[in-house]
PyMOL Python script that loads the backbone (N, CA, C, O; Angstrom):
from pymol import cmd

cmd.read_pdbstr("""\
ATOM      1  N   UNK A   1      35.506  20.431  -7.148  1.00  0.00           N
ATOM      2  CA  UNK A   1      35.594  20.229  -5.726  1.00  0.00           C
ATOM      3  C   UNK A   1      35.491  21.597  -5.049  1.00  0.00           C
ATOM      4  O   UNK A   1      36.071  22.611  -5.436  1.00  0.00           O
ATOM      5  N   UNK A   2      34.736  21.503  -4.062  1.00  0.00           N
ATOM      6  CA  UNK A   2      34.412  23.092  -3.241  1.00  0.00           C
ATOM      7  C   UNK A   2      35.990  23.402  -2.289  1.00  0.00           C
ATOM      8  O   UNK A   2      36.408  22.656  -1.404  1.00  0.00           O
ATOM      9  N   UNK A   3      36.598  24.558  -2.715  1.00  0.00           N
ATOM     10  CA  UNK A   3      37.638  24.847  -2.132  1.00  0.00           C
ATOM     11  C   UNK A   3      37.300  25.707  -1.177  1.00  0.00           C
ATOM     12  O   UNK A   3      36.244  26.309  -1.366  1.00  0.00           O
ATOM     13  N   UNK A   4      37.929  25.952  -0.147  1.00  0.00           N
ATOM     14  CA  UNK A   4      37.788  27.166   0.810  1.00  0.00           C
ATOM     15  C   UNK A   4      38.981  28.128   0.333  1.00  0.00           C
ATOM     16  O   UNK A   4      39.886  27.671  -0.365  1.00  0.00           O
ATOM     17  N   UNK A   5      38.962  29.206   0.651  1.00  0.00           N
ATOM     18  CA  UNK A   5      39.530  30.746   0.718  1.00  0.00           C
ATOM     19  C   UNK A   5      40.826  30.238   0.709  1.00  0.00           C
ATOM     20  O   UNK A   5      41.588  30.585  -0.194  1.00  0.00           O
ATOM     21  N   UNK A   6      41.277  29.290   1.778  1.00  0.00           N
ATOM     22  CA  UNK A   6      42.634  29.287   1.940  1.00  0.00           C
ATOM     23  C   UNK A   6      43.358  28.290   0.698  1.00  0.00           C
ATOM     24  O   UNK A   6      44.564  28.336   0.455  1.00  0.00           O
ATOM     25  N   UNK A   7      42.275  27.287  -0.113  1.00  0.00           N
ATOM     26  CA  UNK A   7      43.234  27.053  -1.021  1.00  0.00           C
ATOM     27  C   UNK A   7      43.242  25.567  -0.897  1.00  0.00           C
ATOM     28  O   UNK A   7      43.895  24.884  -1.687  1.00  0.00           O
ATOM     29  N   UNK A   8      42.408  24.944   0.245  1.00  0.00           N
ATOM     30  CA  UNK A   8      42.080  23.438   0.295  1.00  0.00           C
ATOM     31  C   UNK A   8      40.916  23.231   0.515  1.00  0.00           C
ATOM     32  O   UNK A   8      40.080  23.935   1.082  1.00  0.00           O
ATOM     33  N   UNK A   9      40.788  21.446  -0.306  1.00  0.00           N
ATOM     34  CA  UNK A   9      39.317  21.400   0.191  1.00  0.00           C
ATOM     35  C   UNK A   9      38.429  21.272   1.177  1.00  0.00           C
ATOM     36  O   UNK A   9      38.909  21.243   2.310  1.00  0.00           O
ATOM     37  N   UNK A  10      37.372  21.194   1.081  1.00  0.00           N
ATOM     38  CA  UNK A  10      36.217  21.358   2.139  1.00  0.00           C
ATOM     39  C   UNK A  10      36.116  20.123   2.308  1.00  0.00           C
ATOM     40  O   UNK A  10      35.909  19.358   1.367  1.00  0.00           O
ATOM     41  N   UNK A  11      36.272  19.656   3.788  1.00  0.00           N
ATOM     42  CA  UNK A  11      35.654  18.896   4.063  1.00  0.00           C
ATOM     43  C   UNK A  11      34.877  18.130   5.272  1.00  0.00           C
ATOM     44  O   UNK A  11      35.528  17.778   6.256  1.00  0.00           O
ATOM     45  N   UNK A  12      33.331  17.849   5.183  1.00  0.00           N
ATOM     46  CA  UNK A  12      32.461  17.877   5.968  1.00  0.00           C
ATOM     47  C   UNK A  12      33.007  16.668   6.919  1.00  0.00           C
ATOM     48  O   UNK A  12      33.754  15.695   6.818  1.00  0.00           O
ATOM     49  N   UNK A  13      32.059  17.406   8.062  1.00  0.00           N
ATOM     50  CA  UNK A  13      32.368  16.699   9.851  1.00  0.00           C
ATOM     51  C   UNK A  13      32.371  15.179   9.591  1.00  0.00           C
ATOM     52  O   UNK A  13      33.183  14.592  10.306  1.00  0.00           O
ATOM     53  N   UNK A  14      31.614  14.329   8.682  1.00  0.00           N
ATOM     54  CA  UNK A  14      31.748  13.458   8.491  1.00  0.00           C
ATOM     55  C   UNK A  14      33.156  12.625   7.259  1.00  0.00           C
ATOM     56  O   UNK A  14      33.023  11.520   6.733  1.00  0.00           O
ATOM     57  N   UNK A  15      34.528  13.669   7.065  1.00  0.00           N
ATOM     58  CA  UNK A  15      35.117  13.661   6.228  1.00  0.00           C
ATOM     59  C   UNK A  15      35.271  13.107   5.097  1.00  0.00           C
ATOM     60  O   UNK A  15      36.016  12.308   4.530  1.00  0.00           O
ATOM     61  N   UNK A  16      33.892  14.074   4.817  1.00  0.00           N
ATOM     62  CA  UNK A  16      33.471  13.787   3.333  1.00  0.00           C
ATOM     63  C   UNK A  16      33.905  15.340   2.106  1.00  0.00           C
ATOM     64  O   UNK A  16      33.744  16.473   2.559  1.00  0.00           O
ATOM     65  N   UNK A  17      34.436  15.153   0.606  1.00  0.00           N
ATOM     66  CA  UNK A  17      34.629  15.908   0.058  1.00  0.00           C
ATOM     67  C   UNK A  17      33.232  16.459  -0.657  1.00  0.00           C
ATOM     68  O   UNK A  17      32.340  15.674  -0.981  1.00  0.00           O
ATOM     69  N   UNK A  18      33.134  17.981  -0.877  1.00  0.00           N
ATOM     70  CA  UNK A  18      31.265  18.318  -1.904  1.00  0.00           C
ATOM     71  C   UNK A  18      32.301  18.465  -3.485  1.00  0.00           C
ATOM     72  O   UNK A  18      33.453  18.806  -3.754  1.00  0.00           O
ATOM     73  N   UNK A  19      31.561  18.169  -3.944  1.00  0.00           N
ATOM     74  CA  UNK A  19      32.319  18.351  -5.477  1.00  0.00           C
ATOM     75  C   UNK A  19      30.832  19.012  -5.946  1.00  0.00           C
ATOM     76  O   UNK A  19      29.773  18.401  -6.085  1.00  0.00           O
ATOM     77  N   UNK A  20      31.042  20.188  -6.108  1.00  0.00           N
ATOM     78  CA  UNK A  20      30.093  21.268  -7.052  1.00  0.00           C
ATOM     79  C   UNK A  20      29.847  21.206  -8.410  1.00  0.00           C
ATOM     80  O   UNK A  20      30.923  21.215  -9.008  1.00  0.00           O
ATOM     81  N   UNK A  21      28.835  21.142  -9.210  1.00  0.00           N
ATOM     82  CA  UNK A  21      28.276  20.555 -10.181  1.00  0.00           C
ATOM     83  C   UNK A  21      26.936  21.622 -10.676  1.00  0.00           C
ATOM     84  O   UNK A  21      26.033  21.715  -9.844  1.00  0.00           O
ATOM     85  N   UNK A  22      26.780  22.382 -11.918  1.00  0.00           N
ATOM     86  CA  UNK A  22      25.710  22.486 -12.151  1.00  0.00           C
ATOM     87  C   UNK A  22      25.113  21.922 -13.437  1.00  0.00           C
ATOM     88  O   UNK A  22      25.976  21.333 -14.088  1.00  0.00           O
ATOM     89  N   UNK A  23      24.032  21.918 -13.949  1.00  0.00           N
ATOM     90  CA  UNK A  23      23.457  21.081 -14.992  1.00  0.00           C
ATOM     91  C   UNK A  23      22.060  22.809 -15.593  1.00  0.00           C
ATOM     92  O   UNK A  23      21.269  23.520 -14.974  1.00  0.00           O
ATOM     93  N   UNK A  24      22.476  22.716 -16.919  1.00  0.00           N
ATOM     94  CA  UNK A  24      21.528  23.455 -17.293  1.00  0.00           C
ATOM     95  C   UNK A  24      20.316  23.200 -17.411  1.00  0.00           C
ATOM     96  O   UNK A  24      19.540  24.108 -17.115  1.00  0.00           O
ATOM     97  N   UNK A  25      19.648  21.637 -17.968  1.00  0.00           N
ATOM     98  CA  UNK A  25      18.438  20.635 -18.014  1.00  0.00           C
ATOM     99  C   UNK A  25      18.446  19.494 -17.740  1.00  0.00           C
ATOM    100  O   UNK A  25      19.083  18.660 -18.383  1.00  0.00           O
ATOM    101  N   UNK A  26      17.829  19.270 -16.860  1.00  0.00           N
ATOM    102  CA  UNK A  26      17.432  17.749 -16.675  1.00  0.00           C
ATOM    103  C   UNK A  26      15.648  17.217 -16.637  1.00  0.00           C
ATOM    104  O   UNK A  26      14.675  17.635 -16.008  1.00  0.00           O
ATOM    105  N   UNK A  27      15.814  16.251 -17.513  1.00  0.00           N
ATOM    106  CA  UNK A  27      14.530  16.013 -18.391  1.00  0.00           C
ATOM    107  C   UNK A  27      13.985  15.003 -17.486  1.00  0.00           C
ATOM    108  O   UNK A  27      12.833  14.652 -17.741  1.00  0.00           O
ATOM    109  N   UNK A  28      14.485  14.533 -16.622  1.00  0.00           N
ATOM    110  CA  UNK A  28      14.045  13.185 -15.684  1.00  0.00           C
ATOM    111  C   UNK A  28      14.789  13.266 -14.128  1.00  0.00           C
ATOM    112  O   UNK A  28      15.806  12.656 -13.798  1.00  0.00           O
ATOM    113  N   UNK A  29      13.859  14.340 -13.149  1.00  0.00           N
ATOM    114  CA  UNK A  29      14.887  14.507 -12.114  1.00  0.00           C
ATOM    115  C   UNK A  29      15.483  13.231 -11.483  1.00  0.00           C
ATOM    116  O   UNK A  29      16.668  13.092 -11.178  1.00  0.00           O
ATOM    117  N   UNK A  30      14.389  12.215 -11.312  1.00  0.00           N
ATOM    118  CA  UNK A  30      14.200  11.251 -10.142  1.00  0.00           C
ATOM    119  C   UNK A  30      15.169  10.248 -10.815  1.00  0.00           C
ATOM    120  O   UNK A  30      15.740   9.506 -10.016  1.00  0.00           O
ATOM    121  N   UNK A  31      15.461  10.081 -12.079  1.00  0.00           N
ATOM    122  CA  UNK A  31      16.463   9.650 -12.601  1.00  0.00           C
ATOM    123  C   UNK A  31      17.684   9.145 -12.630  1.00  0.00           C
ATOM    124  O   UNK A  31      18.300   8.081 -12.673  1.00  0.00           O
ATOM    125  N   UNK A  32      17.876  10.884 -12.572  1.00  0.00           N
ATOM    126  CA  UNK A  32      19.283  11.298 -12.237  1.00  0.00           C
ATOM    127  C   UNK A  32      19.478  10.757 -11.258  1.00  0.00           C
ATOM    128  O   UNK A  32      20.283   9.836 -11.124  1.00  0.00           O
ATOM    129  N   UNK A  33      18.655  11.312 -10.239  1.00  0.00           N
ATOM    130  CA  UNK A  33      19.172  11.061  -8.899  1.00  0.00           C
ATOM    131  C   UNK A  33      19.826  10.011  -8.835  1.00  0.00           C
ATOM    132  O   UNK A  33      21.042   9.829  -8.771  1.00  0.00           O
ATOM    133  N   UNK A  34      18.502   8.927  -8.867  1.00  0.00           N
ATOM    134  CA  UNK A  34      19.144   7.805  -8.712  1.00  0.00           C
ATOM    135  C   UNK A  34      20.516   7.304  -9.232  1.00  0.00           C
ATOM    136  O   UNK A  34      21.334   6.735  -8.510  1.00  0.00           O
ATOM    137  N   UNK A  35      20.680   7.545 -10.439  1.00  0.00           N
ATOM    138  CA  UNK A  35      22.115   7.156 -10.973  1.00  0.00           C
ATOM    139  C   UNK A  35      23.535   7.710 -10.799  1.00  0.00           C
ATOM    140  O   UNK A  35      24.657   7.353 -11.158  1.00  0.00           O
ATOM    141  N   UNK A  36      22.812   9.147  -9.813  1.00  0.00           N
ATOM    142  CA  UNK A  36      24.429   9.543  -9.481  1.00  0.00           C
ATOM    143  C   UNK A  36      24.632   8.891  -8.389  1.00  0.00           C
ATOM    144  O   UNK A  36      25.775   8.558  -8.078  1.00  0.00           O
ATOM    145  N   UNK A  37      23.565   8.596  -7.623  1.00  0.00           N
ATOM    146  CA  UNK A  37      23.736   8.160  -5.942  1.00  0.00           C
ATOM    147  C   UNK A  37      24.407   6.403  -5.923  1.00  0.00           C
ATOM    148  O   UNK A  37      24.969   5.870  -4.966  1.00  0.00           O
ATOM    149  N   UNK A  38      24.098   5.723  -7.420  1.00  0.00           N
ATOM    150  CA  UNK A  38      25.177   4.139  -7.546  1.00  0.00           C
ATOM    151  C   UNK A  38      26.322   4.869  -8.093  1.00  0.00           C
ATOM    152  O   UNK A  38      26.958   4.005  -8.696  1.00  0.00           O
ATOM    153  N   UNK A  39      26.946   6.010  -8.215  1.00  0.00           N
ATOM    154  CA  UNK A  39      28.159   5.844  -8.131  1.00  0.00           C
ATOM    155  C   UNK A  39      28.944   5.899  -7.452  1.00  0.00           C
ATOM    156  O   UNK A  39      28.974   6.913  -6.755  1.00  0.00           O
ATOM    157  N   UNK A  40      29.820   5.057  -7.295  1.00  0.00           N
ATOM    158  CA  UNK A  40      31.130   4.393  -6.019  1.00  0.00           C
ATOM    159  C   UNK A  40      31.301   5.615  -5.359  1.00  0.00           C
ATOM    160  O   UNK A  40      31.658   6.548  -6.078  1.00  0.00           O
ATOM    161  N   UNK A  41      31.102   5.883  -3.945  1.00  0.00           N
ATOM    162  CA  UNK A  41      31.546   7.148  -3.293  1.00  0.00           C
ATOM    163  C   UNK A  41      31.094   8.365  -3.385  1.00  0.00           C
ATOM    164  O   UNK A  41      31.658   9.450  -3.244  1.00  0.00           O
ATOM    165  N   UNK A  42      29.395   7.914  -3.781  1.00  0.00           N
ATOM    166  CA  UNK A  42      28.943   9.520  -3.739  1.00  0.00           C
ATOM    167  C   UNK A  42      27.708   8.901  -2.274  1.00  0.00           C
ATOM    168  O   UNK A  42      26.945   7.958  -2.070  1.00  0.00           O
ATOM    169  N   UNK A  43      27.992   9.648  -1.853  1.00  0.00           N
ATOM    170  CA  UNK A  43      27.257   9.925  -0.625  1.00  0.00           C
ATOM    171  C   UNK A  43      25.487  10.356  -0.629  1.00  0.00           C
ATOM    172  O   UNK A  43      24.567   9.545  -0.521  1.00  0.00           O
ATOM    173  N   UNK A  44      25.382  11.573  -0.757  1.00  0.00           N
ATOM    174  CA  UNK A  44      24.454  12.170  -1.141  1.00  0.00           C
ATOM    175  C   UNK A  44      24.188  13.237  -2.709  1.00  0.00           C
ATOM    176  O   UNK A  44      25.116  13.588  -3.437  1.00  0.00           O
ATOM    177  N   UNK A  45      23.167  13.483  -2.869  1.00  0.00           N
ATOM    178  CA  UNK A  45      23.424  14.805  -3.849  1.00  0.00           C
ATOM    179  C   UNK A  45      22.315  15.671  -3.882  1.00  0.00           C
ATOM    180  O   UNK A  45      21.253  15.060  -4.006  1.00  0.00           O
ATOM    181  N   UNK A  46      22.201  17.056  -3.803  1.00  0.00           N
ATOM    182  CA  UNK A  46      21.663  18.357  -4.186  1.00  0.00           C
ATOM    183  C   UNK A  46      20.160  18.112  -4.722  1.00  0.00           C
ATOM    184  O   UNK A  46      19.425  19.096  -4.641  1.00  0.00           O
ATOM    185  N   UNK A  47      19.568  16.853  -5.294  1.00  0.00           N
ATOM    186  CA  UNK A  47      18.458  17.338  -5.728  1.00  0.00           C
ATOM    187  C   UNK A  47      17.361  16.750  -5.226  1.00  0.00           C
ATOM    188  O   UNK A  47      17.380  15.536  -5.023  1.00  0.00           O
ATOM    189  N   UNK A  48      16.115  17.591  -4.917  1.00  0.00           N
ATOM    190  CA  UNK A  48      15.821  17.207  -3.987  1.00  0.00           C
ATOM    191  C   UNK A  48      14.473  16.627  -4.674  1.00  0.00           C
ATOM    192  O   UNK A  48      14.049  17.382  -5.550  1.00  0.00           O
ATOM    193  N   UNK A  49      13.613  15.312  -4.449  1.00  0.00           N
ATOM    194  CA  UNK A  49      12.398  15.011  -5.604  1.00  0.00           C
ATOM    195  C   UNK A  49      11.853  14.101  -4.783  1.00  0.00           C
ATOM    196  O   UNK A  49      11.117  13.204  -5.196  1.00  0.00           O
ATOM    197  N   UNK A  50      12.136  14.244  -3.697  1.00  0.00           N
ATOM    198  CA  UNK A  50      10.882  14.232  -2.437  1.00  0.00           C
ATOM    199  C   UNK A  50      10.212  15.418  -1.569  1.00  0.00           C
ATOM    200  O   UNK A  50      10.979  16.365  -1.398  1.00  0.00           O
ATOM    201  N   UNK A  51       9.501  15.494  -1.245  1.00  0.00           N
ATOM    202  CA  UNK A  51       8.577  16.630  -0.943  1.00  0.00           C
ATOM    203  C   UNK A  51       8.194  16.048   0.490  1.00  0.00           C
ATOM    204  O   UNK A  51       7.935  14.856   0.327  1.00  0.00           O
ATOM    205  N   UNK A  52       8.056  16.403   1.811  1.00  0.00           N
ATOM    206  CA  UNK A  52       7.010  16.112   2.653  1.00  0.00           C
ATOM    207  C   UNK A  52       5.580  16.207   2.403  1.00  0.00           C
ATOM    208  O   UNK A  52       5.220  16.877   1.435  1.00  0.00           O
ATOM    209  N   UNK A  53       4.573  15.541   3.254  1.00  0.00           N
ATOM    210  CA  UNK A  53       3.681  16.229   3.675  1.00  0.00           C
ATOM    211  C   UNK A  53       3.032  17.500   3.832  1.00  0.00           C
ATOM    212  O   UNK A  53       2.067  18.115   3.378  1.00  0.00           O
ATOM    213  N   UNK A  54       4.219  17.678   4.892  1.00  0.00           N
ATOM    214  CA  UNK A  54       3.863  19.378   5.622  1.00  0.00           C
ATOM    215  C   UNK A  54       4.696  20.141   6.032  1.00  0.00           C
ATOM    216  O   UNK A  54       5.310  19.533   6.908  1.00  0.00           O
ATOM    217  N   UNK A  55       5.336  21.749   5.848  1.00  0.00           N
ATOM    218  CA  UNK A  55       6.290  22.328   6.213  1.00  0.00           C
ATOM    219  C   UNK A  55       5.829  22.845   7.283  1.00  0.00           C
ATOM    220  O   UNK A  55       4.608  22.758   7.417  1.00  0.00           O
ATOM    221  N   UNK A  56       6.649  23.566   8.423  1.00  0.00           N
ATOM    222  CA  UNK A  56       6.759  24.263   9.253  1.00  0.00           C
ATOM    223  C   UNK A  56       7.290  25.672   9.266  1.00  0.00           C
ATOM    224  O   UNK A  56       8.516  25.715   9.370  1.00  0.00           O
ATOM    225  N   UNK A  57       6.775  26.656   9.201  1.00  0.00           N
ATOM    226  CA  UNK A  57       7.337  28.023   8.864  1.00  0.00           C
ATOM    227  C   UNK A  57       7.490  28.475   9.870  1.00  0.00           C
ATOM    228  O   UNK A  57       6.420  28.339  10.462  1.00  0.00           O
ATOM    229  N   UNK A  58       8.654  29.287  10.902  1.00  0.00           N
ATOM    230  CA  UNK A  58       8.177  29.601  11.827  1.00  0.00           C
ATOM    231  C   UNK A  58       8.202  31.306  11.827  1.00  0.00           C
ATOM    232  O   UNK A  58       8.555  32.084  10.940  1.00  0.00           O
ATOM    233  N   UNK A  59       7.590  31.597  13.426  1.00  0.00           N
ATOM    234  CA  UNK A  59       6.927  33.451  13.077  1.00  0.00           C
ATOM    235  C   UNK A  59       7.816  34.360  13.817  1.00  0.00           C
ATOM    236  O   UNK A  59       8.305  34.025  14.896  1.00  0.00           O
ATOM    237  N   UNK A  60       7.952  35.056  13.481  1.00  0.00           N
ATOM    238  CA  UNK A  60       8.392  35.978  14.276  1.00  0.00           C
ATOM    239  C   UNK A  60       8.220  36.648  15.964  1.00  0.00           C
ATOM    240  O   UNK A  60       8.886  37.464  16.601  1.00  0.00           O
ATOM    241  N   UNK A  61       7.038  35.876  16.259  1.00  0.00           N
ATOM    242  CA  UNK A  61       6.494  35.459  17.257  1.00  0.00           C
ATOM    243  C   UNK A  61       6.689  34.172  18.021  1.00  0.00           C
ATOM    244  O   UNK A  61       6.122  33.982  19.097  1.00  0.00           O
ATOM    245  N   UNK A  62       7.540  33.237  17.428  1.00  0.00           N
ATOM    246  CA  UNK A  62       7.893  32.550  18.231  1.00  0.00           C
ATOM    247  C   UNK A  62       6.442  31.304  17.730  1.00  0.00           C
ATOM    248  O   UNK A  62       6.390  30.143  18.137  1.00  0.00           O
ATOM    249  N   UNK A  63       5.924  31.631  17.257  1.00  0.00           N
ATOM    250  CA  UNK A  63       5.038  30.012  17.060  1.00  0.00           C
ATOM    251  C   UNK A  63       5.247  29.461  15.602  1.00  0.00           C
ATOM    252  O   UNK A  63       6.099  30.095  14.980  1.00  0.00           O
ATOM    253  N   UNK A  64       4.559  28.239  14.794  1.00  0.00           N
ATOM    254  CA  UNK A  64       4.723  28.041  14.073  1.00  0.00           C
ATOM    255  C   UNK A  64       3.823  27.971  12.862  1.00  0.00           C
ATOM    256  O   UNK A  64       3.444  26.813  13.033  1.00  0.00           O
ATOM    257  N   UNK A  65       3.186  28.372  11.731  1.00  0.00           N
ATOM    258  CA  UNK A  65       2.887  28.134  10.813  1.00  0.00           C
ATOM    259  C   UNK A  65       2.852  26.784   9.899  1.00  0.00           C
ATOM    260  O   UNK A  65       3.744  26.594   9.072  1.00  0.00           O
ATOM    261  N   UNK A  66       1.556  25.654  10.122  1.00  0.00           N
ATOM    262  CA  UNK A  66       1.567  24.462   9.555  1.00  0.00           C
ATOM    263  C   UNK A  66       1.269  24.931   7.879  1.00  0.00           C
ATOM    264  O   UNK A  66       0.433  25.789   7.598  1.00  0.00           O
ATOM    265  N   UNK A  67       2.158  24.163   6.776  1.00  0.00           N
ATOM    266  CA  UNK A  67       1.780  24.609   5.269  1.00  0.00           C
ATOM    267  C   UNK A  67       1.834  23.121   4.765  1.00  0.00           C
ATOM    268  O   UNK A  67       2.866  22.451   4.738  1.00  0.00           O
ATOM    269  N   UNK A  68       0.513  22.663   4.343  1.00  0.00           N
ATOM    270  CA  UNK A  68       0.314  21.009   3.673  1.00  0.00           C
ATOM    271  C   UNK A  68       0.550  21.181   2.535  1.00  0.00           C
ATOM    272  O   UNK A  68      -0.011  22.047   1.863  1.00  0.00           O
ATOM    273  N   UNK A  69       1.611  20.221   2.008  1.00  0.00           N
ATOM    274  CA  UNK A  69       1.532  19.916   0.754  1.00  0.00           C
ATOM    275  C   UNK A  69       0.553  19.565  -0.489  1.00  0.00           C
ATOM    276  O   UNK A  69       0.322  18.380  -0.730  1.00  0.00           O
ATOM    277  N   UNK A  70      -0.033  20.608  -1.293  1.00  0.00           N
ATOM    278  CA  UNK A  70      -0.614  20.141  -2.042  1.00  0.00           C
ATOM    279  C   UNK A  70      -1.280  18.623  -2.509  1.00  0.00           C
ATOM    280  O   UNK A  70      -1.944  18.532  -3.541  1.00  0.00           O
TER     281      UNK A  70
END
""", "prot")
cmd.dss("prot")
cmd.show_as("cartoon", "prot")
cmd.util.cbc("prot")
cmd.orient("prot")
């Protein structure tokens, strides 16, 4: 569970707890996903195995940079 500095947990505007997790390999992302997301009370999770279209970069100038997805 993600603690803050002071010693309790974090928890988001929607009072939800992040429970931190890393994984050295995963052989089947889209998988996973799916099977952590049917378990009771998980909300969302970290991996991401959708892609858009098209990103938006923006410039230092104030406009934006269109980048299409492969």
């Amino acid at each position: 569970m993600r603690i803050l500095k002071e010693g309790y947990p974090y928890v988001t505007e929607n009072g939800n707890f992040i429970l931190d997790t890393s994984c050295d390999f995963l052989s089947d992302i889209s998988r996973q996903e799916v099977e952590l997301k049917n378990i009771a009370g998980v909300v969302e999770v970290g991996l991401f195995t959708k892609h858009a279209n098209a990103y938006y970069k923006a410039k230092e100038d104030g406009s934006f940079e269109t980048i299409e997805n492969p």
